[in-house]
Backbone bond lengths (Angstrom), bond angles and torsions (degrees), N, CA, C in turn:
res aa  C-N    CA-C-N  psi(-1)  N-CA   C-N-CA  omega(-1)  CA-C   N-CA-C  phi
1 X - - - 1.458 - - 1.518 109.49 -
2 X 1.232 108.96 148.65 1.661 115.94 -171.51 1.996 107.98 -92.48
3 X 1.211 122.34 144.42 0.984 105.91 176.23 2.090 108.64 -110.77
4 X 1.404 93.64 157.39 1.300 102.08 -141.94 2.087 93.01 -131.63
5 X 1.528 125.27 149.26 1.436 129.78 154.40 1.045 103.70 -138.67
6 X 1.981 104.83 111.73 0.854 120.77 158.70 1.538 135.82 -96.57
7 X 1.356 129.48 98.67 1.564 133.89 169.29 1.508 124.48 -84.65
8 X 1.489 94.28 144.77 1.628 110.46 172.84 1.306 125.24 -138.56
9 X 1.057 143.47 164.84 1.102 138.90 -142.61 1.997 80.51 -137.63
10 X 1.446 103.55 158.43 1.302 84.07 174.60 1.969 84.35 -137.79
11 X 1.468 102.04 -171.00 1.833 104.17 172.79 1.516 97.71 -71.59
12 X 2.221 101.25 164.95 1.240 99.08 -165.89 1.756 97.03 -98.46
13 X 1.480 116.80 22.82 1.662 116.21 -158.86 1.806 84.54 -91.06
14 X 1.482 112.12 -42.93 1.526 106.62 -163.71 1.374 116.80 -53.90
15 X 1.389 114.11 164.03 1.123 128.75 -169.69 1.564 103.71 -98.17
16 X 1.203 122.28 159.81 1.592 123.91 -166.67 1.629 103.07 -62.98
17 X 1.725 131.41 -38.01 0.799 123.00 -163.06 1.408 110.70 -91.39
18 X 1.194 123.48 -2.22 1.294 132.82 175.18 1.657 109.51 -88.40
19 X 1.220 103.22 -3.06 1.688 124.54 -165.12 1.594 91.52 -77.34
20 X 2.003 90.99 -60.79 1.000 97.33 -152.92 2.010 121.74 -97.01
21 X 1.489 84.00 22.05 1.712 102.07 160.47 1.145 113.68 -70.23
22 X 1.550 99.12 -61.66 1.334 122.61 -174.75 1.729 101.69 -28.31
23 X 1.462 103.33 -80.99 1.516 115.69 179.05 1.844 104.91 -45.56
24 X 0.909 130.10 -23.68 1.958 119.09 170.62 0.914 99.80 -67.76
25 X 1.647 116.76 -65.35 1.562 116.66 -178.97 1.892 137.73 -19.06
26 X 1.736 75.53 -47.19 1.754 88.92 -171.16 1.737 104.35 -99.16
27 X 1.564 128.84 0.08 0.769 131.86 151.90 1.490 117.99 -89.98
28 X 1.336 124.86 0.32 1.688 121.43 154.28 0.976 128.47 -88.29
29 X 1.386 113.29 1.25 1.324 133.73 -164.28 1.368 104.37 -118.14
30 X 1.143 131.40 -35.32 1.315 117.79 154.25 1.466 125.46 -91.05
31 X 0.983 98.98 4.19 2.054 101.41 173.70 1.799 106.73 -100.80
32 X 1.276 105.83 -1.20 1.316 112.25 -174.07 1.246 105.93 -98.11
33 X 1.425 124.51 -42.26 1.680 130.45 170.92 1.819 104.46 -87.39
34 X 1.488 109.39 54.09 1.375 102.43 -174.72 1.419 160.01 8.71
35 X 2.084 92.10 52.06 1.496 110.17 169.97 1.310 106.50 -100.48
36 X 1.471 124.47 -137.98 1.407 119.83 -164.64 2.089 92.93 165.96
37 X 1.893 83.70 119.40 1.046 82.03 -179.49 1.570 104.62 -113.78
38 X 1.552 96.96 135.34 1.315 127.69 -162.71 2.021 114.87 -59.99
39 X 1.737 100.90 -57.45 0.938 95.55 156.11 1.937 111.77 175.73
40 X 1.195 100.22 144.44 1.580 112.48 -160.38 1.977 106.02 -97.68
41 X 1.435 96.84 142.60 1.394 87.51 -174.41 1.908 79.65 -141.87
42 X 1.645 88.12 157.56 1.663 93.51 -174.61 1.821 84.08 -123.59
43 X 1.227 99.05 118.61 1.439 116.01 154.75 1.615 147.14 -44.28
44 X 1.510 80.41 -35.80 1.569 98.13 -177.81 1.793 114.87 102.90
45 X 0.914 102.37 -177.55 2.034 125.49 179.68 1.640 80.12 -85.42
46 X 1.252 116.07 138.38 1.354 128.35 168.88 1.806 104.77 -157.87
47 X 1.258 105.05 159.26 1.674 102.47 -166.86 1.898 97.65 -105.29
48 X 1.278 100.98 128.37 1.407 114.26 175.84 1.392 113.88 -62.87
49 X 1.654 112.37 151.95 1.281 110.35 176.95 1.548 115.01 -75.93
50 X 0.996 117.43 -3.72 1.818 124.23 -175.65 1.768 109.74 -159.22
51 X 1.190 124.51 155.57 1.756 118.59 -169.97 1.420 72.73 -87.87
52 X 1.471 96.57 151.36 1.465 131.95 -178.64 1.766 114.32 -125.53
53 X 1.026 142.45 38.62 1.512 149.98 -156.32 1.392 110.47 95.86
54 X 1.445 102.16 58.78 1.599 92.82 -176.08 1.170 124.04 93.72
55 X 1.696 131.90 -40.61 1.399 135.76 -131.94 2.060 95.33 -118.93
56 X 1.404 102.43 96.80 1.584 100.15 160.64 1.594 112.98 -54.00
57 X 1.299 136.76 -36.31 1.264 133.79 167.78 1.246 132.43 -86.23
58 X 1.304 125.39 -168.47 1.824 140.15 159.21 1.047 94.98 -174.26
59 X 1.602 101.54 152.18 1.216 143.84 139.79 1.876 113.98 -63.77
60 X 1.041 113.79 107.15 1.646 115.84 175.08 1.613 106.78 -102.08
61 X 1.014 95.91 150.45 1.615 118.31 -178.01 1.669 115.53 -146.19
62 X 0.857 106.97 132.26 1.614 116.86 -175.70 1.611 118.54 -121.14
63 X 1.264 135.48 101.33 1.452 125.92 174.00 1.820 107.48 -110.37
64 X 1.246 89.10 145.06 1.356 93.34 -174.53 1.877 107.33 -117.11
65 X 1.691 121.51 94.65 1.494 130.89 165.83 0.854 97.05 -81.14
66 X 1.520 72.68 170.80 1.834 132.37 -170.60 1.319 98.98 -132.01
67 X 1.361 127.97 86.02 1.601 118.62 178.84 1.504 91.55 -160.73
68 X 1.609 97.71 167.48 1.437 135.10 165.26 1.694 109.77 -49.87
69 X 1.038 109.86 165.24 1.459 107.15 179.22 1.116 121.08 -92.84
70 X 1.541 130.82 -27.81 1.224 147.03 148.13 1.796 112.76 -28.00
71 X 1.410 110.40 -62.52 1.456 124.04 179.62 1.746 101.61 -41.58
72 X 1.074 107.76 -53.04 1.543 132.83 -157.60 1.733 88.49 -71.95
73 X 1.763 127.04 -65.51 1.023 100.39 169.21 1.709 143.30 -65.60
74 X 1.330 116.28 -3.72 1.769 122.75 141.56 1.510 112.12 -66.46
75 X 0.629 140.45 -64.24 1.515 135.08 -167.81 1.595 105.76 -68.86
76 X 0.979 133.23 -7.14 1.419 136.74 137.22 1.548 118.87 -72.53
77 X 1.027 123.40 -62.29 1.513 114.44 170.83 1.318 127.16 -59.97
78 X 1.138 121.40 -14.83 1.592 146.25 167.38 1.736 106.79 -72.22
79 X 1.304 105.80 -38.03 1.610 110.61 177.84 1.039 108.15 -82.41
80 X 1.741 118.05 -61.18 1.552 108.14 177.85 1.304 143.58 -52.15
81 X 1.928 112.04 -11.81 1.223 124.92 -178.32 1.712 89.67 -85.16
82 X 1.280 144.58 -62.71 1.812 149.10 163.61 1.404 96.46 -9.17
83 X 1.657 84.20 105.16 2.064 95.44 152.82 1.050 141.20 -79.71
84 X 1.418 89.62 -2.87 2.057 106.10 176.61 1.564 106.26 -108.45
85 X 1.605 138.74 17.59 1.189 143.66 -174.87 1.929 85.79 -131.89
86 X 2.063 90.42 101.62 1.562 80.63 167.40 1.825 124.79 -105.59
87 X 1.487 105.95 13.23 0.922 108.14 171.39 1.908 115.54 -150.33
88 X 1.077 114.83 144.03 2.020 101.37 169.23 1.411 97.94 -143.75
89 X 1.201 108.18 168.60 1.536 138.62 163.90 1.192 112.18 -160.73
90 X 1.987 103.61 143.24 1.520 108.78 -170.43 1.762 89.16 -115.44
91 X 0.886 130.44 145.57 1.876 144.53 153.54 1.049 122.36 -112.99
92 X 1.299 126.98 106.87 1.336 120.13 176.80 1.367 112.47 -76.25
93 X 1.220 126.86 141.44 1.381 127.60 -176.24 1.992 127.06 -126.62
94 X 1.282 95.17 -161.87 2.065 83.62 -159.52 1.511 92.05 -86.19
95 X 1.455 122.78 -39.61 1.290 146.11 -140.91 1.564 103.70 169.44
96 X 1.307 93.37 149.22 1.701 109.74 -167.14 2.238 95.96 -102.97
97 X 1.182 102.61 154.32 1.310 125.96 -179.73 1.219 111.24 -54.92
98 X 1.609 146.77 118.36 1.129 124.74 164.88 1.534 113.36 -97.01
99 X 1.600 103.86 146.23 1.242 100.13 -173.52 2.024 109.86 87.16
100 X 1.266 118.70 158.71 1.202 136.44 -168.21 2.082 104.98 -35.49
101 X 1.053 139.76 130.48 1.430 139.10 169.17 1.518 105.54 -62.82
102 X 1.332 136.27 -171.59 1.284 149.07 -159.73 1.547 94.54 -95.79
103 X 1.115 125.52 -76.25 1.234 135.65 -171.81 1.497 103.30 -44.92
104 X 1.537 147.73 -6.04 1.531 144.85 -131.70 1.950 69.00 -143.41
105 X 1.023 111.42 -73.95 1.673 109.22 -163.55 1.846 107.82 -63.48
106 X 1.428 100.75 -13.08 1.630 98.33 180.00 1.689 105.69 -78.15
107 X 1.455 97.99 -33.15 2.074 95.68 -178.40 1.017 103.06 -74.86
108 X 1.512 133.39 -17.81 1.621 120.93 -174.57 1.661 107.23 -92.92
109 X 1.336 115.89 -24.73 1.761 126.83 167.24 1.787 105.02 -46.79
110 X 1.724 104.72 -61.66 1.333 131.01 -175.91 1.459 93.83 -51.37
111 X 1.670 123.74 -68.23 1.569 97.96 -148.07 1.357 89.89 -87.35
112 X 1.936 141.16 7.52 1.516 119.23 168.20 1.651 87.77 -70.57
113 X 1.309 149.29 -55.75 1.230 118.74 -172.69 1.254 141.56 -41.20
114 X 1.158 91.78 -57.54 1.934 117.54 161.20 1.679 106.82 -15.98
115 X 1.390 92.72 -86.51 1.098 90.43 168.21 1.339 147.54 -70.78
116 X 1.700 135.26 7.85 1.066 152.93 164.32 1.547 111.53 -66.28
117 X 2.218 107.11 -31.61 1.543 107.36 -161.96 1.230 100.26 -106.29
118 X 1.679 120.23 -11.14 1.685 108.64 160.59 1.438 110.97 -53.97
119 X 1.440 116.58 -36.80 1.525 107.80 -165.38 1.284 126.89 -60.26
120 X 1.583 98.02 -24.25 1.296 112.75 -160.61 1.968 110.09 -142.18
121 X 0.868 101.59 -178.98 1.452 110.38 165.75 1.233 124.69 -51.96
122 X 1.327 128.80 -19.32 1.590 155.80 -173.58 1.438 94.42 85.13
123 X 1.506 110.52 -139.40 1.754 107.70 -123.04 1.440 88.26 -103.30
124 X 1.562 129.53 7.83 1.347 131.76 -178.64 1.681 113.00 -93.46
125 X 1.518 112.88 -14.08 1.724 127.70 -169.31 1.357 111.16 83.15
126 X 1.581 109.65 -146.49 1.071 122.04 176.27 1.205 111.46 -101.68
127 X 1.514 130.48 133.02 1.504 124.80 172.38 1.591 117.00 -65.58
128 X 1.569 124.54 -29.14 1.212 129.44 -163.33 1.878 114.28 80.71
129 X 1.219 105.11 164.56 1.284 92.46 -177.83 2.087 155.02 -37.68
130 X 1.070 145.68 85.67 0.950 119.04 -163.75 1.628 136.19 -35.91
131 X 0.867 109.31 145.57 1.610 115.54 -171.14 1.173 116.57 -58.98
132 X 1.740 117.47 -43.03 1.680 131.19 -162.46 1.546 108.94 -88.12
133 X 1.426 103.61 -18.62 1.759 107.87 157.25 1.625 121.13 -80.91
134 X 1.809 101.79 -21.92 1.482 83.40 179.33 1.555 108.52 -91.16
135 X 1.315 120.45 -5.44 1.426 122.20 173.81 1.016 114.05 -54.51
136 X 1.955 106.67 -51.64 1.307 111.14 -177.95 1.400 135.12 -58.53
137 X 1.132 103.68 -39.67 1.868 131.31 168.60 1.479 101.88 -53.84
138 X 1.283 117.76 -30.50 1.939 105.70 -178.67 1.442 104.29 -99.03
């Protein structure tokens, strides 16, 4: 069996758990034509580079099979008929990623910043006192 990552983008109106039907769905669908999906990661609401039916956002989803190619072409036609999946692409690949994908370790980079610039002033420090208060004070 060939291994395969397939992503979709879904509309930005759905609700997370409707997100994450979606993603059962297309993992019953390939465990049913005897592939096996390896493993699914939800991306999150992220803002598109261009509106796509309306939708400044998506929901992205990423699963990464183990199936036949056949399987792969149902679970494409299964997506393209979905009115709430406004975009997919399948890649077949050499070997799948172990451990977290790029996009999964980039939100955890993002929110260690996040939280680094509540602590503080963010990534510029502290300025030290303003000047036009210490004028005032003398």
């Amino acid at each position: 069996m060939a291994l395969y990552e397939h992503v979709f983008l879904a509309r930005q109106d759905l609700a997370q758990a409707q997100v994450d039907t979606l993603a059962e769905t297309a993992t019953k669908i390939v465990e049913e034509r005897g592939g096996k999906v390896v493993k699914t990661e939800t991306w999150g609401l992220r803002s598109l580079a261009y509106r796509i039916a309306k939708n400044r956002k998506a929901h992205y989803v990423m699963l990464e099979i183990d199936a036949p190619g056949d399987t792969v072409a149902e679970l494409e036609r299964q997506t393209s008929i979905n009115e709430d999946v406004i975009r997919y692409m399948t890649v077949r690949v050499d070997g799948h990623e172990a451990g977290p994908t790029v996009m999964m370790r980039k939100q955890e980079r993002d929110r260690e910043r996040r939280s680094d610039r509540e602590g503080g002033r963010g990534e510029r420090g502290d300025r030290g006192p303003r000047r036009d208060r210490e004028e005032e004070a003398a």
